[in-house]
N, C-alpha and C positions, 0 to 999 in steps of 0.2 A: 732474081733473088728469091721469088715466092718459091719456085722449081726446086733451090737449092734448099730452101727451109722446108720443104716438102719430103725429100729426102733423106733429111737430117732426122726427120718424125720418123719415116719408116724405116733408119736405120735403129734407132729408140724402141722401137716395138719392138724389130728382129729380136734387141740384142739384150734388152730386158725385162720387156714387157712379157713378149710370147715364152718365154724360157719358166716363169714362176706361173704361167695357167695349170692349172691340175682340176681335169672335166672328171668326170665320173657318173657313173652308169644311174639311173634312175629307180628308185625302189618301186613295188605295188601301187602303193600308194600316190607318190609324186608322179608315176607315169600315166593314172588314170587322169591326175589334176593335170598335163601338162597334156595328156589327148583332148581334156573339155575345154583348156585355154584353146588351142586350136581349133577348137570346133565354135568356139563362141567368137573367136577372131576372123573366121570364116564369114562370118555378118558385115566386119566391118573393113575389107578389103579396099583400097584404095583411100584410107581414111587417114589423114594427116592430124588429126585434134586426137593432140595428146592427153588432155582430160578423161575423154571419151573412152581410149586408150587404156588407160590405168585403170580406170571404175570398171570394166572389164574382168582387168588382172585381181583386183579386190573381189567381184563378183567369183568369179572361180576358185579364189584363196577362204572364202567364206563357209564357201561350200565344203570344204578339203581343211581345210587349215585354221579351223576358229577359233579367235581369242576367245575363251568362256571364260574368260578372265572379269569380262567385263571393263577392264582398265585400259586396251586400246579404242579407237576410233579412227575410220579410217575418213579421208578427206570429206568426204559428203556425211559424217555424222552418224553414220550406221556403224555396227559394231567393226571391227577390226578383225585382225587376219595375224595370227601366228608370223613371226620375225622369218620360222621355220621356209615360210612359202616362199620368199624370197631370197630367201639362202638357196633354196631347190632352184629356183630360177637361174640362178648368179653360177651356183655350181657346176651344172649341169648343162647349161647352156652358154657358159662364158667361161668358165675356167678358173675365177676366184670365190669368192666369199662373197664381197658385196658389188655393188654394182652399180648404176647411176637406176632415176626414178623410170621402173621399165616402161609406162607408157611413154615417155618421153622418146626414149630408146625404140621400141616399135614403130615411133611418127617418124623418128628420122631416117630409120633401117629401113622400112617398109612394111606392111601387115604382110607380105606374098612372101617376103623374104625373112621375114621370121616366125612362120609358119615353116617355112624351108627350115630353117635350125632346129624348131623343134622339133621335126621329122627324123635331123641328124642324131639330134640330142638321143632322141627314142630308140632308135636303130641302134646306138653306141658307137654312130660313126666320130664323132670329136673325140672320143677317149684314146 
């Protein structure tokens, strides 16, 4: 039964899941923030805390992408990160607009293996 309902998912994906992805290429700007995410994720290799994870993806969105709004905050209370950074992420790296919360997504993908994406991503091998 699991088998078949397993199946059933990745006929789901095929048929319309993967059809409405639309990747695209990376600007200046979003490809230096998404070389520093990989290089800052290069620390935390083999890491499953997806807290740790995220405050990461916030640290590099800080730096690249700052609310000077003053009006977000990001989990820890420090200033916030432009909606923009996470669009760049989802876009560029997934194929839609939004996406689930990306540390989370790193703990369960792998930091080795999405490092690997981002490398595709940069390259313009997804597009």
């Amino acid at each position: 039964r699991l088998d078949r309902l397993a199946g059933h998912a990745v006929r789901y994906f095929r048929d319309f899941v993967r059809p409405a992805k639309t990747y695209r290429l990376a600007d200046e700007r979003e490809a230096a923030a998404l070389r520093d995410l990989d290089a800052a994720l290069s620390a935390h290799m083999g890491s499953t805390d997806a807290e740790a994870l995220q405050a990461v993806v916030y640290e590099v969105g800080r730096t690249h992408f700052p609310d000077t709004s003053g009006k977000s905050k990001s989990p820890d209370g420090r200033p916030g990160v432009l909606q923009t950074w996470f669009a760049t992420i989802y876009q560029i790296l997934l194929g839609q607009d939004r996406g689930p919360r990306f540390g989370s997504l790193i703990a369960l993908y792998g930091v080795a293996e999405t490092r690997a994406l981002i490398a595709k991503g940069l390259s313009g091998e997804l597009v």
